[in-house]
C-alpha positions in Angstrom: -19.7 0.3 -1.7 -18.1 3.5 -2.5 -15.7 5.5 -1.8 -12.6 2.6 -2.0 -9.3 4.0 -3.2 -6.5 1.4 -4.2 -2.8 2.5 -4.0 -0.6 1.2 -6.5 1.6 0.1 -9.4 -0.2 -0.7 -12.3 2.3 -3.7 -13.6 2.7 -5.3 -10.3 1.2 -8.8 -10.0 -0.1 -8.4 -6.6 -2.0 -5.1 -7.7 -3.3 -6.4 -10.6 -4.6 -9.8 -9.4 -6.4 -7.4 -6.8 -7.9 -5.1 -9.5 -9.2 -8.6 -11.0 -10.7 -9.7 -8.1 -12.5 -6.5 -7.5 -13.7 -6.0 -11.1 -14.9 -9.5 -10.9 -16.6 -8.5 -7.4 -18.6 -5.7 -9.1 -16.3 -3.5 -6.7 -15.8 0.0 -7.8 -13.1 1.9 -6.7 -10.6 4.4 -7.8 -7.1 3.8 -9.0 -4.0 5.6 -7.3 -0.5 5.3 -9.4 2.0 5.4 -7.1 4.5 6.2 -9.8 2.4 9.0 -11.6 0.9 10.6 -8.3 3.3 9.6 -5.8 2.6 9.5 -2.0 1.1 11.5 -0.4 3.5 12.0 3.5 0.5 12.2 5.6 -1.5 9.5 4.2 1.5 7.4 4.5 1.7 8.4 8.3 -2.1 7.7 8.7 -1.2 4.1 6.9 1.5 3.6 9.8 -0.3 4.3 12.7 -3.4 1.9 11.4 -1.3 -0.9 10.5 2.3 -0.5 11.6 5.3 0.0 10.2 6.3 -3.6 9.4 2.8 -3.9 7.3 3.5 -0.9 5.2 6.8 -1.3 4.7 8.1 -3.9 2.2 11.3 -5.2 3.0 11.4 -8.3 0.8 11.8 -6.0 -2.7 15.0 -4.8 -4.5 14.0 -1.2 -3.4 14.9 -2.1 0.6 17.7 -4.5 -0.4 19.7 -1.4 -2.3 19.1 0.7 0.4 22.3 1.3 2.3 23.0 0.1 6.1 22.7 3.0 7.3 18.9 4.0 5.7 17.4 0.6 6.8 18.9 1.2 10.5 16.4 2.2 13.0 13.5 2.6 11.0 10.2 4.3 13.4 7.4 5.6 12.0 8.9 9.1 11.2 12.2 7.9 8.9 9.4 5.1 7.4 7.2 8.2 6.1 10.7 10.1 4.5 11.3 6.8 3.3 8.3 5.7 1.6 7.8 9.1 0.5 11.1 8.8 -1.6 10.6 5.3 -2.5 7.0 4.9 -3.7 7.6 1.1 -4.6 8.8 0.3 -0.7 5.0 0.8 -0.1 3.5 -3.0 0.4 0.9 -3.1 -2.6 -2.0 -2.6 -2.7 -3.2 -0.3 -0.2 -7.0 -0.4 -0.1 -8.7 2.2 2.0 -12.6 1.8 2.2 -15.1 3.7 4.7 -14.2 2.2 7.9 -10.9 1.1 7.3 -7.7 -0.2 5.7 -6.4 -3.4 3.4 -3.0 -3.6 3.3 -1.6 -6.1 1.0 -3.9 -9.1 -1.0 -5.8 -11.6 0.9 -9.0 -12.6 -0.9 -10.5 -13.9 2.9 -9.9 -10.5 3.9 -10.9 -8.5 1.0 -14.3 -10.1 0.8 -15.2 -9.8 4.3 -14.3 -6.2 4.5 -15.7 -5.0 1.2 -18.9 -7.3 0.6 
């Protein structure tokens, strides 16, 4: 299958247990560093309206937890996109997307019987 782009961080564990299993898959697919690339606002709001905000958004990681009151008030689709945008690592990771749809997050169930 071609065509599969995963969105990332190259040292986080999720991400790289998910670039393992698709290596060992025979899965080729192109690398996106969030932290070298960024995000790109309108793929983010694509992202959102596929899966929701409360998929793409990570609110478990230190990123959300330092936000202040205020930022993490209220959060729709629009002020998600400004948000990510800004904080790259409040993405949840990895972000797979693959002709015909989206993978958001590592499940190996789900990952094989979407790209295989």
């Amino acid at each position: 299958m071609a065509d599969i782009i995963l969105y990332g961080i190259p040292n986080c564990d999720t991400v790289k247990k998910a670039r393992k299993w698709l290596d060992a898959q025979g899965i080729g697919y192109t690398f996106h560093d969030y932290k070298k690339e960024g995000a790109d606002p309108a793929k983010l709001a694509a992202w959102i309206a596929a899966a929701g905000v409360d998929t793409v958004l990570n609110r478990r990681g230190t990123t959300w937890r330092k936000l202040s009151d205020a930022d993490k008030a209220d959060v729709d689709a629009a002020r998600a996109v400004r948000l990510l945008e800004a904080n790259p690592s409040m993405i949840k990771r990895p972000v797979v997307e693959y002709p015909g749809g989206l993978l958001v997050g590592f499940d190996e169930g789900e990952w094989a019987a979407a790209l295989q």
